[in-house]
C-alpha positions in Angstrom: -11.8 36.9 -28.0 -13.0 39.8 -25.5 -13.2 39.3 -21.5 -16.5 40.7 -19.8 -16.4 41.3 -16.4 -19.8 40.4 -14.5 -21.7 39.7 -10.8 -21.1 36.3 -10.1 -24.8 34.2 -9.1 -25.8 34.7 -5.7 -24.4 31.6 -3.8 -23.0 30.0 -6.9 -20.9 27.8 -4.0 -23.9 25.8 -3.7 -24.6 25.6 -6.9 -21.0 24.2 -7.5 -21.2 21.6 -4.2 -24.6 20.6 -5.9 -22.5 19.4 -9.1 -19.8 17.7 -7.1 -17.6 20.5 -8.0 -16.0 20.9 -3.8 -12.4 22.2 -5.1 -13.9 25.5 -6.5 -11.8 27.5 -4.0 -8.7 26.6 -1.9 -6.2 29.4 -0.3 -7.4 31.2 -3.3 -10.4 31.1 -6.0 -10.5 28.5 -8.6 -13.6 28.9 -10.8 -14.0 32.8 -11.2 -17.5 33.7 -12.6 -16.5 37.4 -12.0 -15.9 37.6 -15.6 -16.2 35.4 -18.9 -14.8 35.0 -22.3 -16.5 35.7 -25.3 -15.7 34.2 -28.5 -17.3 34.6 -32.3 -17.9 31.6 -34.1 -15.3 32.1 -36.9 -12.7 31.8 -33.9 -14.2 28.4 -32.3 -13.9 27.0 -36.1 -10.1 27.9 -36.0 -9.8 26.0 -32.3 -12.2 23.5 -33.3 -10.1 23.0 -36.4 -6.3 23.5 -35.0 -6.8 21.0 -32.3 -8.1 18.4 -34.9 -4.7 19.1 -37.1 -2.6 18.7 -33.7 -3.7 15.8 -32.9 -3.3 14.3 -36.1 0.2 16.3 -36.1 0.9 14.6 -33.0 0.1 11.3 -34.0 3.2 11.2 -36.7 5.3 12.5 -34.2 4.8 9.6 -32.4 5.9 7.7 -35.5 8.8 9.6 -36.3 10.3 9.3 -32.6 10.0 5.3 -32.8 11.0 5.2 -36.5 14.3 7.1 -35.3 14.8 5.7 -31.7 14.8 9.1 -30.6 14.1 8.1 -26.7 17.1 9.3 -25.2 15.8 12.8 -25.6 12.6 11.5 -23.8 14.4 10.6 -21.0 12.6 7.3 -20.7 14.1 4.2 -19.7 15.7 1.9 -21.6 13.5 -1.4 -20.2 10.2 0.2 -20.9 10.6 0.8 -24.7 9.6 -2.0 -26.1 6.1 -1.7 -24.3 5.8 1.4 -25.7 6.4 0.6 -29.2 4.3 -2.8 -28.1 0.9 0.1 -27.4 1.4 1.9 -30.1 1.6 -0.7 -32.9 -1.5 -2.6 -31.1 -2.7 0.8 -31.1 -4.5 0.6 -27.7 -6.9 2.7 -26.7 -6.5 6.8 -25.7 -9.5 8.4 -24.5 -8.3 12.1 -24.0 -5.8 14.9 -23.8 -5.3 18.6 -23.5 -3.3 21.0 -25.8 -2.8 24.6 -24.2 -3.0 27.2 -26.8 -1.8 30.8 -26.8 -4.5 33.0 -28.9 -3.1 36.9 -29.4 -3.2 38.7 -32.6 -5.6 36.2 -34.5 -2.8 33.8 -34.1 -3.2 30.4 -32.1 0.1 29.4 -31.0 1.0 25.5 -29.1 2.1 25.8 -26.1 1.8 22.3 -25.0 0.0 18.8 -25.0 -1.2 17.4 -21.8 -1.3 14.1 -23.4 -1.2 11.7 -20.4 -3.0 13.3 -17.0 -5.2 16.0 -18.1 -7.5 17.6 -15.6 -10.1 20.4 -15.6 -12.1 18.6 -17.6 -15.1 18.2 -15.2 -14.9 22.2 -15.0 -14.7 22.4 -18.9 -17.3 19.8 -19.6 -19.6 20.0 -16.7 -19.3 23.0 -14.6 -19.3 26.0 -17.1 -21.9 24.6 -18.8 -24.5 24.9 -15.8 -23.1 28.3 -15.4 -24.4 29.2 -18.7 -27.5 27.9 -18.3 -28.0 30.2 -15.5 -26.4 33.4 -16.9 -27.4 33.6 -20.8 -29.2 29.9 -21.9 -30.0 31.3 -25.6 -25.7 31.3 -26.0 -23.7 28.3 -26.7 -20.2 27.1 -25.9 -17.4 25.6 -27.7 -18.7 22.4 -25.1 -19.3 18.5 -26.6 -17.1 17.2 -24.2 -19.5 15.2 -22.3 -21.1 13.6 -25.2 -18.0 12.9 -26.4 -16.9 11.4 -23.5 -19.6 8.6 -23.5 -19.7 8.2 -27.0 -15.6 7.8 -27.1 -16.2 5.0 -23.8 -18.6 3.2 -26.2 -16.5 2.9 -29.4 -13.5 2.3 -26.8 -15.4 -0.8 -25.2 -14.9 -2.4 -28.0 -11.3 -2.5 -27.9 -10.8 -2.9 -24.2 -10.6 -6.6 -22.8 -13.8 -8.4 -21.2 -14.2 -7.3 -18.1 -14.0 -4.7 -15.0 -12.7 -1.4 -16.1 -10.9 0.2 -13.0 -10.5 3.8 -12.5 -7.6 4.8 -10.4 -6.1 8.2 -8.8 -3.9 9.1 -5.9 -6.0 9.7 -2.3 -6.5 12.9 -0.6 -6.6 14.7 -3.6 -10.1 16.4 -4.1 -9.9 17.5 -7.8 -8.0 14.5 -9.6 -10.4 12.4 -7.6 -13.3 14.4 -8.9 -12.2 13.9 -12.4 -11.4 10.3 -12.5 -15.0 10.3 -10.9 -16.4 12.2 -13.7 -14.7 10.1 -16.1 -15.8 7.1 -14.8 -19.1 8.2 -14.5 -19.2 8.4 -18.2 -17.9 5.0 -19.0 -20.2 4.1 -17.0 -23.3 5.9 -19.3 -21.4 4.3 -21.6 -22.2 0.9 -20.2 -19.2 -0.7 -18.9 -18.7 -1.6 -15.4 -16.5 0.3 -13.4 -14.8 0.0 -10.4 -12.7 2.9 -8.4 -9.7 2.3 -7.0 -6.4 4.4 -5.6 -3.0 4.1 -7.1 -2.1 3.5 -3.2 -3.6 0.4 -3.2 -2.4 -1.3 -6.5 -1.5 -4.3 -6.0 1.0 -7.3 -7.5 0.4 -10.9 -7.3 3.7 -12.0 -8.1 2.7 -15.9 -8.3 0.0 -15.3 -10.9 2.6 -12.5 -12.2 -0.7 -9.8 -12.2 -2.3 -6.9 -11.4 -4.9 -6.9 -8.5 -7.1 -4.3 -6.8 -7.8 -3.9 -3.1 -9.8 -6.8 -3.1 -7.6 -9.1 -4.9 -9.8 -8.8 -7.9 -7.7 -9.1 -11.5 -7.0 -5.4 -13.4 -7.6 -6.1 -17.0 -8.4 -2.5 -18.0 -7.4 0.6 -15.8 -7.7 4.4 -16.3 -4.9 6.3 -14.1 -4.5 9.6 -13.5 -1.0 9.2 -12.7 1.6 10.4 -14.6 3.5 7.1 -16.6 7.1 9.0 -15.7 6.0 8.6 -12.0 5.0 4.6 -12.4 8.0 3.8 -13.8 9.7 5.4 -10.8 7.5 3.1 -8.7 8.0 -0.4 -7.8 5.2 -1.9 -9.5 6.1 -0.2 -12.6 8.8 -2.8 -13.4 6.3 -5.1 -13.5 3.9 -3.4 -16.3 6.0 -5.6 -19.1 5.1 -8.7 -16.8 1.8 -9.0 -16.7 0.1 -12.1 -18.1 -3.6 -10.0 -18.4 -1.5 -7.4 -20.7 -3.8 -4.8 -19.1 -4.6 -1.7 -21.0 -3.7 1.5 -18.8 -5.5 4.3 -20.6 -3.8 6.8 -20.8 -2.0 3.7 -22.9 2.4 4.0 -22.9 3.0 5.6 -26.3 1.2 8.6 -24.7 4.2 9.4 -22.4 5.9 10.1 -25.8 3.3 13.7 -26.2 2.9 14.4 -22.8 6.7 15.1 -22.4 8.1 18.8 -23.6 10.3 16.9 -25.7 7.8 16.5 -28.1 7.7 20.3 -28.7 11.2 20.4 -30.8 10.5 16.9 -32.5 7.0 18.6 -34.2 8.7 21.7 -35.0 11.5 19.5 -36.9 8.4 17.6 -38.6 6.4 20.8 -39.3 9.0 23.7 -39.7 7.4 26.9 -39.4 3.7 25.8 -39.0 1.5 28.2 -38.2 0.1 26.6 -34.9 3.8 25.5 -33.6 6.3 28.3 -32.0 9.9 27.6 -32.6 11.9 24.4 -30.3 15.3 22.9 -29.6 16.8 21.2 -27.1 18.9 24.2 -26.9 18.6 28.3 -26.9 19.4 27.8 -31.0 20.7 31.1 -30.5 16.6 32.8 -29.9 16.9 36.3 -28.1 13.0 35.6 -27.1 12.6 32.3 -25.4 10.8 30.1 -22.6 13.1 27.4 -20.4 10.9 24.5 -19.7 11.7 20.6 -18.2 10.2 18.2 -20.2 8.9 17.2 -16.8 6.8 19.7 -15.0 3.9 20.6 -13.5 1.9 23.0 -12.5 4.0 26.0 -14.3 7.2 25.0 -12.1 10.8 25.5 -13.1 9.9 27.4 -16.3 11.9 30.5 -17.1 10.9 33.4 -20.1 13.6 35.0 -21.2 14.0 38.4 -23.4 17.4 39.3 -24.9 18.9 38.0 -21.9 16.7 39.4 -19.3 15.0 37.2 -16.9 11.1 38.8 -17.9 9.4 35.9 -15.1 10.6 32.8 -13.6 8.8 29.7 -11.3 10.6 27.8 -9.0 10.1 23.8 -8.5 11.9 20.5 -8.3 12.0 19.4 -12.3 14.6 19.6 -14.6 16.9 16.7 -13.6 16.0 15.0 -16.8 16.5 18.1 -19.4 14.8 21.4 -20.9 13.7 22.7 -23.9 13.7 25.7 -25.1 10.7 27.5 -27.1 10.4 30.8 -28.9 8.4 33.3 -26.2 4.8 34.0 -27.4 3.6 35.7 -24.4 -0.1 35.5 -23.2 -2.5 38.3 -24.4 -3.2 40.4 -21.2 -7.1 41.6 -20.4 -6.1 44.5 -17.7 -3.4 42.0 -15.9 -4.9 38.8 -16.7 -3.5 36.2 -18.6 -5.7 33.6 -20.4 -4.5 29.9 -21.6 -7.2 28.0 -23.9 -7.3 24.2 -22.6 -8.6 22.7 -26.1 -9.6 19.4 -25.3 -9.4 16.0 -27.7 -11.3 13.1 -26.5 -11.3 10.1 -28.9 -9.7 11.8 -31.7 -12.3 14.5 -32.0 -11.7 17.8 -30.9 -14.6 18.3 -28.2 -14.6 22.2 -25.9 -12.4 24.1 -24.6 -12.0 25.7 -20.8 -9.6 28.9 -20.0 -7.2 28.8 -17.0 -6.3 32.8 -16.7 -3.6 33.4 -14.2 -2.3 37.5 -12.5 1.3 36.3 -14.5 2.7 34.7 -17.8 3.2 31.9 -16.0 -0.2 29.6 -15.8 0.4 27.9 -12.6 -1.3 26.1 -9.7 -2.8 29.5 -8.8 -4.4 30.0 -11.8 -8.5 30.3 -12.3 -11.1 28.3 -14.6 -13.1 31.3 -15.9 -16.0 30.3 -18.6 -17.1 30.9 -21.5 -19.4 31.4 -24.4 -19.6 31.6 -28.3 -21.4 35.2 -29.8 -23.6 35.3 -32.5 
């Protein structure tokens, strides 16, 4: 993996705001085509092939928590299991997720699984693509994720009930809008009839004991891009167990199981010393090297890294409430001060392209920039 630095396009803001892409800079820049990553194709076969064993990795994870009722180090409520375990063993339908890799020293390290709210995937898919296109069109990109998008939406349609699928998000916020957008726009290449609609505006019949939309219409399949360990905080998350329609939310339950940290220590107990997993516990396990981290958090908050007792970074934030874990410190590879996370992406089951959030610390945070790339040879 090498890091060119080059001229951005002349007014590549329109070209952006042409592709829908209007969160491309806030108080600071978020797509940076100042520079890109270059990768040879041996190392795309190792991604390629690491997120494939993850995800299958993964999977039995999920197993072993139920088969052990290991929930309480999940934090997750008591009332909501059994709706969980209800997903999983109906097995209903995931479309996608994000594991964040470390790559230094020919090693690809976990760091991560953004299981259940994923974004930057309009960037990865969409966004870099055209950017190649412009800058070198005879390269390629680690990049199916659009085909695989509509292709996963058709096999899924199968599974989903008859019906209106509804795509939901929170208002007033440009870039998970813009993603639910793109997704939806993909179901809806896909054939299936979509409708959008804001978490805000969920509704409850409580008579008919179901979900509605804005215009009282029945919810019988919804994708969210809202967290599950924020619906079951919310009213109308009590009544997810309730509902006569047994709606399919996709991200489905058992996904709340991999998109929460404590799933770092369970696959390290499954997997002991595999070559894509760093070290967990639900304590420091006595590691001189380690990273703090909720196993709620966004954004990069509340994590702290941690060398033989010396604070290196730390992020401040409001998780934590519900726990930490601790993993062995793998610290990004640094390109002059820039530090690059690989955002592998898995949509229906198949590893699909990868995007690269680089941040100016070791901590990949809100701040941090999408910066392209493409494959070598």
């Amino acid at each position: 993996m090498q890091r060119f630095n080059i001229t951005p396009r002349n007014n590549w803001q329109h070209a952006v705001e042409q592709l829908g892409f209007g969160f491309h800079t806030t108080d600071v820049p978020y797509w940076d085509e100042s520079a890109y990553y270059a990768f040879d194709m041996e190392e795309i076969t190792m991604i390629e092939n690491a997120t494939q064993e993850m995800w299958d990795m993964c999977l039995g994870a999920v197993q072993h928590v139920m088969d052990n009722n290991l929930y309480h180090l999940f934090s997750i409520p008591e009332w909501i299991i059994p709706y969980i375990e209800k997903t999983w063993q109906e097995d209903h339908p995931a479309i996608y997720g994000r594991f964040d890799f470390c790559y230094k020293n020919k090693q690809l390290k976990l760091l991560e699984f953004n299981a259940d709210t994923p974004t930057s995937l309009y960037e990865a898919g969409i966004v870099q693509w055209f950017w190649l296109q412009d800058f070198d069109k005879s390269k390629d990109q680690f990049n199916s994720i659009h085909e695989k998008l509509i292709d996963g939406w058709k096999y899924l349609s199968e599974y989903l009930h008859p019906g209106m699928l509804h795509f939901a998000c929170l208002k007033q916020t440009l870039e998970d809008l813009t993603n639910t957008e793109y997704i939806r726009d993909c179901a809806m290449q896909a054939g299936l009839s979509t409708r959008l609609l804001f978490i805000d505006d969920l509704g409850w019949d409580a008579g008919a004991r179901m979900f509605v939309d804005a215009e009282d219409l029945p919810i019988k399949n919804i994708f969210k891009l809202y967290p599950w360990e924020w619906m079951l905080q919310e009213d109308f998350g009590r009544n997810i167990p309730e509902d006569v329609n047994r709606s399919y939310w996709i991200e489905p339950a058992w996904k709340q199981l991999l998109s929460n940290k404590a799933i770092l220590p369970i696959l390290w107990e499954l997997y002991p010393n595999h070559p894509l997993l760093l070290p967990a516990y639900f304590d420091a396990h006595g590691m001189s090297r380690f990273v703090k981290k909720p196993i709620f958090s966004r954004e990069g908050a509340n994590i702290d890294l941690v060398d033989h007792g010396h604070m290196v970074q730390f992020s401040g934030g409001n998780y934590g409430r519900e726990g930490y874990i601790f993993q062995e410190l793998f610290e990004l590879p640094s390109f002059e001060g820039k530090y690059p996370v690989i955002g592998s992406w898995v949509i229906a089951q198949q590893a699909a392209g990868i995007g690269i959030r680089e941040s100016d610390t070791l901590i990949t945070d809100n701040k941090s920039r999408f910066v392209p790339h493409l494959i070598n040879g």
